[in-house]
C-alpha positions in Angstrom: 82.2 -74.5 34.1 82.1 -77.4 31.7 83.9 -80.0 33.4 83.9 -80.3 37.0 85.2 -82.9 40.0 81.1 -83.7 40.0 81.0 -83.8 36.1 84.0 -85.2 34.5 85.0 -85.2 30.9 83.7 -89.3 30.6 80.3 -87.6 31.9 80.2 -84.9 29.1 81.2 -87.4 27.0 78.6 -90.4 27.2 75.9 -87.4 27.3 77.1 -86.2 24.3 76.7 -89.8 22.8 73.3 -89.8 24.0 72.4 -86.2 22.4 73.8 -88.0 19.2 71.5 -90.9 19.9 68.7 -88.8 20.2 69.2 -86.4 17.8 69.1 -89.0 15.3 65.7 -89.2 15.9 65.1 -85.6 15.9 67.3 -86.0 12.3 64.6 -87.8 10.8 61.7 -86.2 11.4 63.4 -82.8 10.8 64.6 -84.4 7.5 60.9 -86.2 7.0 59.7 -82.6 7.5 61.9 -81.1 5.3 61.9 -83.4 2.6 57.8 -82.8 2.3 58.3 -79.1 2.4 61.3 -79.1 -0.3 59.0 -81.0 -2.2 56.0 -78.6 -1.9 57.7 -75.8 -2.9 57.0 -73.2 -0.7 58.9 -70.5 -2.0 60.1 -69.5 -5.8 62.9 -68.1 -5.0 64.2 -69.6 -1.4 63.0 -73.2 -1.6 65.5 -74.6 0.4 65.5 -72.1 3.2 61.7 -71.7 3.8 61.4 -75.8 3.8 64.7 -75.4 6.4 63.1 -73.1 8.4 59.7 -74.5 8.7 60.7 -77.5 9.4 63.6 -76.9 12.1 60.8 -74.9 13.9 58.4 -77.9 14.0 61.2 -80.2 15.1 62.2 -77.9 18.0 59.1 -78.7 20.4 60.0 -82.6 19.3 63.9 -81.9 20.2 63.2 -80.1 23.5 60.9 -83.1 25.1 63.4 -85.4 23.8 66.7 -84.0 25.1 64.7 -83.2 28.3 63.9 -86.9 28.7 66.8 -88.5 27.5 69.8 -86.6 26.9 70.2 -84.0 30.1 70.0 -85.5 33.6 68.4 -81.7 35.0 66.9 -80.9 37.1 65.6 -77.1 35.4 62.4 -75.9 35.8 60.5 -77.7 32.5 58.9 -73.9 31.6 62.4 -72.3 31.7 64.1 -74.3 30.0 61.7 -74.7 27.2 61.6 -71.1 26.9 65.7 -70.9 26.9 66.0 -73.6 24.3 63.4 -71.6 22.3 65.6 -68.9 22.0 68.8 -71.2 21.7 66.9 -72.6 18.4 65.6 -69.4 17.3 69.0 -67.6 17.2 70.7 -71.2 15.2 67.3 -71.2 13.1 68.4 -67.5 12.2 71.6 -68.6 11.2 71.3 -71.8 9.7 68.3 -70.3 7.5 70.3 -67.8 6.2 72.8 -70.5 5.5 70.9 -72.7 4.0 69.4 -69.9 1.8 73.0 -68.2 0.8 74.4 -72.1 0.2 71.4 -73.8 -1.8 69.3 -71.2 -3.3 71.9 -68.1 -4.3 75.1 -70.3 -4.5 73.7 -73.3 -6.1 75.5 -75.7 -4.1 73.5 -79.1 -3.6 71.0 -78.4 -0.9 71.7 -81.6 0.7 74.9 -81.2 0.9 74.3 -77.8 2.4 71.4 -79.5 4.1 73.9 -82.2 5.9 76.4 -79.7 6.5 74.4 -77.1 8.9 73.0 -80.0 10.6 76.3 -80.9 11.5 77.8 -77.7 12.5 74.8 -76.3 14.4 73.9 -80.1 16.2 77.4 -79.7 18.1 76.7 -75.9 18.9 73.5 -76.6 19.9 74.7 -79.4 22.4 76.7 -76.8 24.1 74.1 -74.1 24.5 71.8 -76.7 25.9 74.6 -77.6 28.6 75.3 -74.4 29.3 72.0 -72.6 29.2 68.7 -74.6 29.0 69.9 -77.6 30.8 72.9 -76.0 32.8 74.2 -78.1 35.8 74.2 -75.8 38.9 70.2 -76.9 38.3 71.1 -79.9 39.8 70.5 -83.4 38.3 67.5 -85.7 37.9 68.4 -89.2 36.7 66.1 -90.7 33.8 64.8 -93.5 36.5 63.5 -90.8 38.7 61.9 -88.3 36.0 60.3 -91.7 34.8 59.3 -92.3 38.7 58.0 -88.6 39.4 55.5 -89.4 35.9 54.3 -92.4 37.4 53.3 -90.9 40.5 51.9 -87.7 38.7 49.7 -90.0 37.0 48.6 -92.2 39.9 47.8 -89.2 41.9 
């Protein structure tokens, strides 16, 4: 269940801010990435989609310490969620190459247009597989103070 008694919709809501917040990071170095990669030009005939994919691949591992950090207070296993959002990524990487393929390189359309527009659509799909699956709450919940405590005392010890 999404919304709960224990997690209401202003909850949901202020995380989703902060997945915003810190996906805006992830933003720009996925679009630092991709911009390099565009510009080496990878592939003759699917530019666009081999600098997509490469660099939403790179930018995964980045996204996945982040969100766990910042965005989800959980309190899942760091190993199994890693591994979940892997696959969450690979499956929207799938899509969202194939996308950006079909859009920019067969269709011709802008390929930062098409760039902007399946970073859009798969950021708020993405946010929802996180919360359901990688990060889901029956995991429990571990504030951002107390993952920054648990660090402190991994390192003093």
């Amino acid at each position: 269940m999404l919304v709960s008694e224990d997690y209401p919709w202003s909850k949901l809501l202020w995380e989703y801010l902060i997945y915003i917040a810190v996906g805006c990071i992830n933003v720009v170095i996925f679009f630092g990435l991709y911009f390099l990669l565009y510009s080496a030009d990878l592939h003759a005939t699917y530019r666009a989609g081999s600098a997509w994919a490469i660099a939403y691949f790179i930018s995964t591992w980045q996204s996945h310490f982040l969100h766990r950090w910042l965005t989800f207070e959980s309190g899942s296993d760091y190993r199994r969620s890693l591994v979940v959002m892997l696959a969450i990524y690979s499956l929207f990487l799938a899509i969202s190459t194939a996308s950006q393929a079909y859009f920019a390189d067969t269709q011709g359309y802008n390929h930062w247009l098409v760039w902007a527009g399946n970073t859009t659509a798969f950021g708020f799909l993405t946010f929802l597989c996180l919360r359901f699956f990688a990060f889901p709450l029956a995991d429990g919940r571990v504030t951002r103070s107390e993952r920054l405590e648990e660090y402190r005392e991994r390192r003093r010890a």
